[in-house]
C-alpha positions in Angstrom: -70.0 51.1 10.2 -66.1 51.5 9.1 -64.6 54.9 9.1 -63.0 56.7 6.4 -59.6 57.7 6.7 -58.9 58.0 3.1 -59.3 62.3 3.3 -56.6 62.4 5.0 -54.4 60.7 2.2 -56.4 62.7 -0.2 -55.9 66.3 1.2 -51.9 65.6 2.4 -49.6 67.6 0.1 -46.0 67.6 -0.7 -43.1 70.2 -1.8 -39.5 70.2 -2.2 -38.0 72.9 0.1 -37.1 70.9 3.3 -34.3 69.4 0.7 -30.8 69.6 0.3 -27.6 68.1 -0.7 -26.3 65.4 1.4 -22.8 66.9 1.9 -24.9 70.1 1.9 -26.7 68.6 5.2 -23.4 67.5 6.5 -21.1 70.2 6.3 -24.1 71.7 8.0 -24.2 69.4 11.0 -20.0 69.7 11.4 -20.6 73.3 11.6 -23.8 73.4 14.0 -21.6 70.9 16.1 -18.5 73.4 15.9 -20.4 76.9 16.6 -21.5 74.0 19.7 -17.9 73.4 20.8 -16.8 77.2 21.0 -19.8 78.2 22.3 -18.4 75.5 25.3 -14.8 76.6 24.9 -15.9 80.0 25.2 -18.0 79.7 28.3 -15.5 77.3 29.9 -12.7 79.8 29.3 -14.6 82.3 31.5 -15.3 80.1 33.9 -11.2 79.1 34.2 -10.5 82.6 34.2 -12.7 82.9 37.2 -11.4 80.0 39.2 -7.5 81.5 38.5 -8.3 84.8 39.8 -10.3 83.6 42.5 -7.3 81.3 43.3 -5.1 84.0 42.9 -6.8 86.4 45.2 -6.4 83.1 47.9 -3.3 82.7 47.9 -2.6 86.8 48.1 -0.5 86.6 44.8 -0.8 90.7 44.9 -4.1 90.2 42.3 -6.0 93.4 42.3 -9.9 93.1 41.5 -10.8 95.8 38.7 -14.1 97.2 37.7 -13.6 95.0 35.0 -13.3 91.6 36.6 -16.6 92.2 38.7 -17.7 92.5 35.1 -16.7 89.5 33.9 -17.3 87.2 36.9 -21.0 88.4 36.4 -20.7 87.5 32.2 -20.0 84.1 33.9 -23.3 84.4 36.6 -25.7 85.2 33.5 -24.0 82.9 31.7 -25.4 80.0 34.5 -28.6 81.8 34.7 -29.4 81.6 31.3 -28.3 78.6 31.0 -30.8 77.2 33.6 -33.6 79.3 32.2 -33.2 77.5 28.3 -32.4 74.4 30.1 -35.7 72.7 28.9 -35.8 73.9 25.4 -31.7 74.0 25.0 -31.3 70.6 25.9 -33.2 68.4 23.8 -31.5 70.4 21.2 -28.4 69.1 22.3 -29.3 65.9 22.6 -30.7 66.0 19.2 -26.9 66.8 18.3 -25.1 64.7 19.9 -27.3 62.3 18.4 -26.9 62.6 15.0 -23.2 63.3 15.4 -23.0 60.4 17.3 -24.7 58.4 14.2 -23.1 60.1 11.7 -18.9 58.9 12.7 -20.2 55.7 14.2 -21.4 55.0 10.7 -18.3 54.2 9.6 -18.0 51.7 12.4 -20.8 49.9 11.4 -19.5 49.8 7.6 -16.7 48.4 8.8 -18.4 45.7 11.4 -20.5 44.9 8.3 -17.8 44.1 6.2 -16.0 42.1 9.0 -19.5 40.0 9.7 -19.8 38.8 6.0 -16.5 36.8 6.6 -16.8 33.4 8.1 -17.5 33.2 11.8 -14.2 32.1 12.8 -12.3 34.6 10.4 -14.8 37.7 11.1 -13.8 37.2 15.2 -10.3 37.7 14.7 -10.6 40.5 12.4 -13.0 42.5 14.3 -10.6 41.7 17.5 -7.7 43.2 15.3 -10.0 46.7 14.0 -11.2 47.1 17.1 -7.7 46.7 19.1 -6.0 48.8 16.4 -9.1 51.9 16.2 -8.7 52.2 19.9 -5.4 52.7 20.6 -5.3 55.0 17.6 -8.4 56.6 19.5 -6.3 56.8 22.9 -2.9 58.1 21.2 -4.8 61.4 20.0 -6.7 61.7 22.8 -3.1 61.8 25.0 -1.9 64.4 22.2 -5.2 66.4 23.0 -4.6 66.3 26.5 -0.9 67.6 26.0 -2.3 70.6 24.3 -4.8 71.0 26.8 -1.7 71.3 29.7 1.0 72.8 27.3 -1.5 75.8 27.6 -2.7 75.7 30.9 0.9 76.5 32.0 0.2 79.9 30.7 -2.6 80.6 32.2 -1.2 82.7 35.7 -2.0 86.1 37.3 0.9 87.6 38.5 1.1 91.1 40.4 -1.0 94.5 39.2 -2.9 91.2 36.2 -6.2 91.6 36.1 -9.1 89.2 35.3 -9.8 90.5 32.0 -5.7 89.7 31.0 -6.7 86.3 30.9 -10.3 86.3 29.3 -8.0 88.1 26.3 -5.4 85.6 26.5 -5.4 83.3 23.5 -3.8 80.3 25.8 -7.3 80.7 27.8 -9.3 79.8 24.9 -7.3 77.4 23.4 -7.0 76.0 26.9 -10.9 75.7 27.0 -10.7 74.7 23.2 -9.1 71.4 23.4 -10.2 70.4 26.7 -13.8 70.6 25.5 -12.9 68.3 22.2 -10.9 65.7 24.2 -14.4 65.0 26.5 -16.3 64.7 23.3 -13.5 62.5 21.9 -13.7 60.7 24.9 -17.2 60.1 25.6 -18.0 59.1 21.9 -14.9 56.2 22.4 -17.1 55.5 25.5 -20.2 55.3 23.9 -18.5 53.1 20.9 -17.0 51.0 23.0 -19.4 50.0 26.6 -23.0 51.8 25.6 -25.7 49.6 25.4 -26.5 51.5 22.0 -23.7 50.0 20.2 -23.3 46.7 21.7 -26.5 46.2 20.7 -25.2 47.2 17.1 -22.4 45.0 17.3 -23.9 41.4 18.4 -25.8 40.7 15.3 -27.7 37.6 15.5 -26.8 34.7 13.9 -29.6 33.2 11.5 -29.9 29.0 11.3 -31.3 28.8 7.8 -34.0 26.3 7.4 -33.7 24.7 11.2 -37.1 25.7 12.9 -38.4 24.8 16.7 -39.7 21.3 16.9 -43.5 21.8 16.6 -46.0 19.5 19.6 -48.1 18.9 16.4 -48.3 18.7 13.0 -51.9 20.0 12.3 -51.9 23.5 11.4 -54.3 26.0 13.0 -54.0 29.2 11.1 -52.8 30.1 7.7 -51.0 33.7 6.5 -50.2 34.7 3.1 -47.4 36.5 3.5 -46.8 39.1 0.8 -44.5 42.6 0.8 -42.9 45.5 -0.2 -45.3 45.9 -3.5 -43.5 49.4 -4.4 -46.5 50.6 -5.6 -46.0 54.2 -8.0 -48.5 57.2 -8.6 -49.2 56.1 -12.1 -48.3 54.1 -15.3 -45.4 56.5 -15.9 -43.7 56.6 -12.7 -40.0 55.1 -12.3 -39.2 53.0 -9.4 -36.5 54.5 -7.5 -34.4 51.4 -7.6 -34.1 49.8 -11.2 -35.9 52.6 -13.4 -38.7 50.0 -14.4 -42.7 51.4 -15.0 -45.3 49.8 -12.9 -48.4 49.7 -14.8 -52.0 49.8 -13.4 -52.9 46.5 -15.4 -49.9 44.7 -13.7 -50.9 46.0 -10.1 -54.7 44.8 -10.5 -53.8 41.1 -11.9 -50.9 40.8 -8.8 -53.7 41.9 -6.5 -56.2 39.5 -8.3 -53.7 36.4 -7.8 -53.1 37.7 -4.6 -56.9 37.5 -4.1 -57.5 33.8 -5.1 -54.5 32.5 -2.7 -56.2 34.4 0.3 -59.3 32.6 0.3 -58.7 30.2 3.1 -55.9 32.7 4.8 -56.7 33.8 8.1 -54.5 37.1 7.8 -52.8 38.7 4.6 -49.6 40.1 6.5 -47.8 43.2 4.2 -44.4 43.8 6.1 -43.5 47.1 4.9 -42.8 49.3 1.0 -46.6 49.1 0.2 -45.4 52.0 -2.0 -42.3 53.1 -3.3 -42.3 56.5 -2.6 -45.2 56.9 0.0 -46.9 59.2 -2.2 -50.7 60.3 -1.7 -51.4 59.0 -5.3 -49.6 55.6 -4.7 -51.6 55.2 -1.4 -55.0 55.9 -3.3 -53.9 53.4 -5.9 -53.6 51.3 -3.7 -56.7 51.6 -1.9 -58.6 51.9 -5.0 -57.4 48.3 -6.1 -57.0 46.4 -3.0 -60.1 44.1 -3.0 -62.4 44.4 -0.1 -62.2 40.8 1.0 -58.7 41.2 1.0 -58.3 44.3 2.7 -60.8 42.8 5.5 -57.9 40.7 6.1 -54.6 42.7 6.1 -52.1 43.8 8.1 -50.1 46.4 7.2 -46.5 47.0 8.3 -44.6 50.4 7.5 -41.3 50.2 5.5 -38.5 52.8 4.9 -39.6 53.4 0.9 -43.3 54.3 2.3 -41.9 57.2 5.1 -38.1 57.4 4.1 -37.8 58.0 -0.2 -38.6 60.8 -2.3 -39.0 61.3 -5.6 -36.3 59.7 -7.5 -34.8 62.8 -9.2 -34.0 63.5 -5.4 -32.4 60.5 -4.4 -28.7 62.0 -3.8 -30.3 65.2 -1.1 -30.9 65.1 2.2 -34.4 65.5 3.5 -35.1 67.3 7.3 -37.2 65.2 9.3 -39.1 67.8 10.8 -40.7 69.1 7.7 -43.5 68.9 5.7 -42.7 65.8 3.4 -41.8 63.3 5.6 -45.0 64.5 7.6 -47.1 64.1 4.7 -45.7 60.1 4.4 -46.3 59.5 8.1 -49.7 61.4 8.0 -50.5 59.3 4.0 -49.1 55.6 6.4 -51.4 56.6 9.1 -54.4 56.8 7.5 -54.3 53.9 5.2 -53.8 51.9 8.2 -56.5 53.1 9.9 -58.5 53.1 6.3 -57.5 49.3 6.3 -57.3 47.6 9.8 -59.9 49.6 11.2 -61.2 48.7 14.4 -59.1 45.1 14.3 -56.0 46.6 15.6 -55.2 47.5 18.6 -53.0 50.7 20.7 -51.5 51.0 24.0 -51.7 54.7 24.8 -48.9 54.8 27.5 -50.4 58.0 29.2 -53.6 56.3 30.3 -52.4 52.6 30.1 -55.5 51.7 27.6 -55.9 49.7 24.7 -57.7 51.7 21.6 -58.3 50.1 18.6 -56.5 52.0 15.6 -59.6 53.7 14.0 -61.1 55.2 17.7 -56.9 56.1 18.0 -56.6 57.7 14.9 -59.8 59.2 15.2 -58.7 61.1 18.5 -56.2 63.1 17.0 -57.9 63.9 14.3 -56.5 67.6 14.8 -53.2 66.1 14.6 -53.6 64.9 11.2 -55.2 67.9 9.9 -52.8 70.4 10.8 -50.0 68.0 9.4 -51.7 68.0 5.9 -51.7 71.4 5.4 -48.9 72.4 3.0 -46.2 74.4 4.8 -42.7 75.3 4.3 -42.1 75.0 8.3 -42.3 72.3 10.5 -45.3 70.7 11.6 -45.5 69.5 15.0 -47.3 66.9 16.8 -47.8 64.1 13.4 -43.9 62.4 14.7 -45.2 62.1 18.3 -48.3 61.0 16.8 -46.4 58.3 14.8 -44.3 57.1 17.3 -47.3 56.2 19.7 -49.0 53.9 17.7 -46.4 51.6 18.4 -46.0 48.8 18.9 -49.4 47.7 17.5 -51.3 44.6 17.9 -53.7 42.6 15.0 -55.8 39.5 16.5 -56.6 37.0 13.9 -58.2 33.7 14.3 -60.0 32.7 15.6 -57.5 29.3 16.0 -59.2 26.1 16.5 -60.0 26.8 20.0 -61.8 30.1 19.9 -59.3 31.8 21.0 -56.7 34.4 18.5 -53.3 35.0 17.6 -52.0 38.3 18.1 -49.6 39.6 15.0 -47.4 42.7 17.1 -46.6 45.7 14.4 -43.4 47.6 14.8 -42.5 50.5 13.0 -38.5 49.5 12.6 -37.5 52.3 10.0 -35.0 55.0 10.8 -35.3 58.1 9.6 -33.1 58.7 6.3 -33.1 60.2 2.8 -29.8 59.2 1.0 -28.7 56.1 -0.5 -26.2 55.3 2.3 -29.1 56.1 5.7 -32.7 55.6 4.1 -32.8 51.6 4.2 -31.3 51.5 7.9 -33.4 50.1 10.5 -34.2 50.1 14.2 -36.9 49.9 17.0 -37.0 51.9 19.6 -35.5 50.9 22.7 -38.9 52.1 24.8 -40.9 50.4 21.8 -39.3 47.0 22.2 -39.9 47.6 26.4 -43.5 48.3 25.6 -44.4 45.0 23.6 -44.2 43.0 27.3 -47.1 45.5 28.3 -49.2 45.4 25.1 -49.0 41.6 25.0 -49.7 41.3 28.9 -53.1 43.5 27.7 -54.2 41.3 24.9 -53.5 38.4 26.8 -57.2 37.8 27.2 -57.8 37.9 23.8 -54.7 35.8 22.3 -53.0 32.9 23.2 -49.5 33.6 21.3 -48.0 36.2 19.4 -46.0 36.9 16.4 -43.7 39.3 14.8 -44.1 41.6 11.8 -41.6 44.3 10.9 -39.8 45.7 7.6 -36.3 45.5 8.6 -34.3 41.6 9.1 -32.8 40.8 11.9 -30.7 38.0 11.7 -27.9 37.8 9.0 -28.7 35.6 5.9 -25.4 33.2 4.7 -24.0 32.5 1.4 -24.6 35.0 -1.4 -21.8 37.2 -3.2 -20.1 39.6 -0.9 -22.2 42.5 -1.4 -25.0 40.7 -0.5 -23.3 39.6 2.5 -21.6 42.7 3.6 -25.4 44.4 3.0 -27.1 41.6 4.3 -24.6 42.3 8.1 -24.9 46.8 7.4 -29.1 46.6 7.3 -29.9 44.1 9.8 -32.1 45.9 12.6 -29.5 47.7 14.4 -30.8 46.6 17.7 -32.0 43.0 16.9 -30.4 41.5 19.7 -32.1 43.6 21.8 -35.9 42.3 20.0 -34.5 38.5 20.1 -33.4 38.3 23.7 -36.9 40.3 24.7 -38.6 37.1 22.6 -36.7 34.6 23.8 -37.1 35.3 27.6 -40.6 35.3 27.1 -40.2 31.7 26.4 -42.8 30.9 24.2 -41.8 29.9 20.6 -42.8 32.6 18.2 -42.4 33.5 14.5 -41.0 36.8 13.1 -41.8 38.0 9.8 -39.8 40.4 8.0 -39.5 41.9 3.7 -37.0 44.5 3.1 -34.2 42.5 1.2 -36.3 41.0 -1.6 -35.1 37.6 -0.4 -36.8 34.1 0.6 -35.5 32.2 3.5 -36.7 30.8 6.9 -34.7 29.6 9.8 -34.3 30.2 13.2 -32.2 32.8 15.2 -29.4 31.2 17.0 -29.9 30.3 20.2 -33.7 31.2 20.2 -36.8 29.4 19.4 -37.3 32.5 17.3 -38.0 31.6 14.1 -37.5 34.2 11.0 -39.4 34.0 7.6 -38.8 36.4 4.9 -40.6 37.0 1.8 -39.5 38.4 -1.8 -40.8 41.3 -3.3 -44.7 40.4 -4.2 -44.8 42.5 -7.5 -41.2 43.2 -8.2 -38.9 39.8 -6.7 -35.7 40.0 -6.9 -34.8 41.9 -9.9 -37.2 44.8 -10.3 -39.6 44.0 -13.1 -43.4 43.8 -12.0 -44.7 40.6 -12.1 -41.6 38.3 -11.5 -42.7 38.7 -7.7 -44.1 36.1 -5.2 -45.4 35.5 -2.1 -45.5 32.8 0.7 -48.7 30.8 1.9 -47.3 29.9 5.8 -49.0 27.3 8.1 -48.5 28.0 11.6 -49.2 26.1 14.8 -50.3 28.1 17.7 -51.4 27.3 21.4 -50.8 29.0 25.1 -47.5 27.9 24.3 -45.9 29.9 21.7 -46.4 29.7 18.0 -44.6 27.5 15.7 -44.2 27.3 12.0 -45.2 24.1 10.1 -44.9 24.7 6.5 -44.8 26.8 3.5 -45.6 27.2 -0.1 -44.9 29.6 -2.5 -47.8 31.9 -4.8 -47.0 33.6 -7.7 -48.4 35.0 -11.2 -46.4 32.2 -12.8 -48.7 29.7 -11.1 -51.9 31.5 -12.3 -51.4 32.7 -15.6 -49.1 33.9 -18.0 -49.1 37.9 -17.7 -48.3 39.4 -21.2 -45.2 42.2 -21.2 -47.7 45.0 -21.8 -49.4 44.2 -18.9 -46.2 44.1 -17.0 -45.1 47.6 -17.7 -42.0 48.3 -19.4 -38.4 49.8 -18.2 -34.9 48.8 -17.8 -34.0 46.4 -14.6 -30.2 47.3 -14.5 -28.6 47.7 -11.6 -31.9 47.0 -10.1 -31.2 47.2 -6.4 -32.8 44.6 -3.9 -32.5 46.8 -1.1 -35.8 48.3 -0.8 
C-alpha cells in the first residue's frame, strides 16, 4: 500500500526573518572575511614577534627577557592550543568562508567568460586569451606591490639592546607586517584557485552543443516512449504572481494543462518533470499540485528539483538575500522531499553511501522521518539535519520499462541547483563533484535491473547557438558550472546516453561535442517562452535503448493548441512584460 508523504508538505511552515538585503548580505560577508584577516594578522604578528626575539636572544644581541615577554610568548602557546581544541568546529567554518568568498569575486569571472563565450568560437578564443593575459598580470603587479609593503615593514621590525618583546607586539610595523602578508596569500591563493583548480577549469571548458546532430542509432524501432514536460511554475492560488512576468495562474488553466498532459501520456512509459514544478516551492503550490495531478499520471512521473522549487521566495522579496541555513529554504527542501516521495514512491531508488545499499525513496524517506519533522517546525533558527538529508538522496535512480526485452531503463536524478536567493545567484547551477563520482556506483547497483541509463536535471549543460546576445551571453553564465565534468563522466562510460534538461524555457536537441551524449530540452509546459499559462508545450521522445547505451530516435511536440482552444478566462490573466525565460 503507498505511503503518504503529503503531511509533511501540509504541516511545513514559512516566515520571513532569515532575510535580508543583498548588499546587506554582502557587506556582511566582506566584514566576516575582514574580522577573519586580522584575527590572522593579529595572531601572526605575535607569532613574528616571537620568532625575532627568539632570534635575537641567539644571536646574543643584548635582548633581555621581561616578565612581560614570558607573557606574551605564552598568549602565542594558548593561542595554538585553542586553536587545535576548535579545530573541528573552527574549520568548516572557514571553509564555509573561503567558499563563498571565493564564489562571490570569481563571479565576476564567470560574467565575464560568459560574455566572451557568446562570441563566435574563433573570436571568443582570442578574447578570452587577451582577459585572461591582461587580469593576471594586473593580478601579479598588486600582488608584487603587496609584497613590497610586506618587506618595507619588516625592516622595522628589530630588537636592539635593553627592547623587550612586548616593543614589538606594540609596534604598528608588526601588525602591518602581519597585515599585508596575510592578504597577499589570500590574493595569491584565489589567483591559484582561478587559474589551475579543478573548480574553475571545470567552470571555464563549457561544452559545446551540436544542435540537431544525434549518435547514429543500430535501429530504428523505438522501445520506450517519454513525455517530457517541465518547469510548470505552479502558484498557491488564482491570485498569486509569478515571479518572473507578473502573470496569474489560474486553477482552471492548471487542471486542462494537466488534462492534455493526461491524454499524451497514455502510451508513455515515463512522464519525466526536469525541475520548477512550482514557482516558489510553496506548501500550497505543492498541494496544488498533488491535488490535480492525475493518478495515472503521477503513477508514471519523475520528478526533478529546480532552482524556483528550493531557490525563490515570494516575489515581493526577490531583491534580499535568503541564509541557507534557515527555516525557509528548509521548508522547500523538506515541501521537494516529500512530494517526491508522495509521487515516486517505492519506484525510485537511493544509494545510502554509509552502508553501500540501495533504498527505494519511500523506505528512505521514511527512515528519517525525524528529520523531516523537526525541519517543519516553524523556527527562527536553524534547523539541522534536512540539508544533509537533501544532499543524500542524490543521485537518484527511476527504472521504467520494462523495454521490449524485459529488462528497464534507468532515468538517474540529480539535484543540479545551487543555492541562491537574488536575481544575479538563484538560477545558477551545479552538481556536486562527489554526486557526479557517485552516479558510477549507483549505476554499477542497478545494473541488474537496467540495461542503459539516462540523464535528468534542471540546469543545461551545453551552450545553445544563435539567439540575441542576451540569450547567448545567458545561455554561456547558467550552463551547469561543472558540465564538463558530467559529460566526460558519460562519455567514458561509453555507452550512448540521453540527457534531459528545462530551465531556459527553450526547445532544442543536439549532441554535446565530442560525446555520444545527446541533450534534449523542453519549453516551459504551462508557461513557454513568454510567461502566459497555456502557450506551453511539451515533447513526446522516442528512445532506443539496449546493453549498449540509449539513443534518441524521434520527437513530437504536445500542446493545448493541439487539443483544444483554451478560452483567456481559463488562462488567467496578467501582464507578460519583461517576462523572463530564465526560470
Amino acid at each position: 500500500m503507498p505511503k503518504s508523504f503529503r503531511a509533511f508538505i501540509e504541516h511545513s511552515d514559512r516566515s520571513t526573518s532569515g532575510y535580508a538585503a543583498s548588499w546587506k548580505r554582502a557587506v556582511s560577508i566582506l566584514t566576516i572575511v575582514l574580522a577573519v584577516i586580522v584575527w590572522f594578522a593579529s595572531a601572526g604578528a605575535l607569532i613574528a614577534s616571537a620568532l625575532v626575539a627568539f632570534g635575537a636572544a641567539v644571536l646574543g644581541s643584548g635582548h633581555t627577557w621581561l616578565w612581560r615577554d614570558m607573557m606574551a610568548v605564552s598568549l602565542v602557546a594558548i593561542l595554538f592550543v585553542g586553536a587545535s581544541v576548535l579545530a573541528r568546529d573552527f574549520t568548516p567554518v572557514l571553509i564555509s568562508m573561503w567558499t563563498k568568498l571565493e564564489d562571490m569575486l570569481g563571479r565576476a569571472l564567470v560574467i565575464v567568460h560568459s560574455g566572451t563565450c557568446s562570441f563566435s568560437t574563433r573570436n571568443g578564443q582570442y578574447l578570452r586569451k587577451v582577459i585572461a593575459f591582461i587580469a593576471i598580470s594586473a593580478v601579479l603587479f598588486g600582488e608584487l606591490v603587496l609584497l613590497k609593503w610586506v618587506f618595507n615593514h619588516l625592516s622595522a621590525m628589530t630588537l636592539v639592546d635593553g627592547d623587550s618583546l612586548t616593543s614589538l607586539v606594540g609596534n604598528p610595523h608588526t601588525f602591518m607586517f602581519a597585515l599585508w602578508l596575510t592578504i597577499a596569500c589570500i590574493v595569491m591563493t584565489l589567483l591559484l584557485r582561478y587559474t589551475v583548480s579543478a573548480k574553475w577549469q571545470a567552470i571555464y571548458s563549457k561544452p559545446q552543443f551540436l544542435e540537431n546532430e544525434l549518435p547514429s542509432p543500430p535501429a530504428s524501432v523505438p522501445n520506450v516512449r517519454i513525455l517530457h514536460a517541465t518547469d510548470f511554475h505552479i502558484t498557491g492560488n488564482d491570485l498569486e504572481p509569478l515571479t518572473e512576468g507578473g502573470a496569474t495562474f489560474h486553477l482552471s488553466a492548471l487542471t486542462t494543462i494537466m488534462g492534455a498532459i493526461a491524454h499524451d501520456a497514455g502510451n508513455c512509459d515515463a512522464v519525466l518533470v526536469t525541475g520548477d514544478i512550482t514557482d516558489t516551492g510553496s506548501a500550497a503550490a505543492w498541494c496544488r499540485f498533488l491535488d490535480h495531478c492525475p493518478a495515472h499520471v503521477a503513477k508514471k512521473m519523475i520528478l526533478v528539483p529546480g532552482n524556483h522549487d528550493l531557490n525563490l521566495q515570494d516575489r515581493t522579496l526577490a531583491s534580499k538575500a535568503e541564509q541557507h541555513d534557515w527555516a525557509d529554504r528548509r521548508a522547500r527542501q523538506i515541501n521537494m522531499m516529500a512530494a517526491m516521495a508522495e509521487i515516486m514512491q517505492e519506484r525510485a531508488f537511493v544509494l545510502d553511501r554509509a552502508s553501500d545499499r540501495l533504498f527505494t525513496l519511500a523506505r528512505y524517506v521514511e527512515r528519517h522521518q525525524a528529520t523531516l519533522d523537526i525541519g517543519s517546525v516553524k523556527a527562527r533558527k536553524p534547523t539541522l539535519g534536512v540539508d544533509e538529508l537533501w544532499k543524500a538522496l542524490f543521485p537518484m535512480v527511476v527504472p521504467i520499462g520494462p523495454m521490449r526485452d524485459g529488462r528497464q531503463l534507468g532515468v538517474l536524478v540529480l539535484d543540479s541547483i545551487k543555492p541562491g536567493s537574488i536575481g544575479l545567484t538563484n538560477a545558477i547551477g551545479t552538481v556536486s563533484p562527489d554526486v557526479i563520482d557517485a552516479c558510477s556506483a549507483i549505476m554499477k547497483k542497478m545494473n541488474d535491473r537496467c540495461d542503459a541509463f539516462v540523464v535528468a536535471l534542471h540546469h543545461h549543460v551545453a551552450m545553445p547557438a544563435g539567439g540575441s546576445l542576451p540569450d547567448r551571453i545567458q545561455n554561456a553564465g547558467l550552463v551547469l558550472e561543472n558540465a564538463s565534468l558530467l559529460i566526460d563522466m558519460l562519455a567514458k562510460r561509453g555507452d550512448p546516453t540521453v540527457v534531459f534538461h528545462g530551465h531556459r524555457h527553450m526547445t532544442y536537441t543536439g549532441v554535446a561535442a565530442g560525446s555520444d551524449v545527446a541533450i534534449v530540452a523542453s519549453p516551459s509546459a504551462t508557461i513557454g517562452r513568454g510567461g502566459l499559462p497555456g502557450t506551453g508545450s511539451w515533447r513526446l521522445l522516442d528512445l532506443f535503448c539496449s546493453e549498449d547505451g540509449c539513443w534518441l530516435l524521434g520527437h513530437t511536440e504536445g500542446s493545448l493548441k493541439q487539443r483544444r482552444t483554451v478560452s483567456s478566462c481559463a488562462l488567467g490573466t496578467g501582464s507578460t512584460e519583461n517576462a523572463s525565460t530564465v526560470s
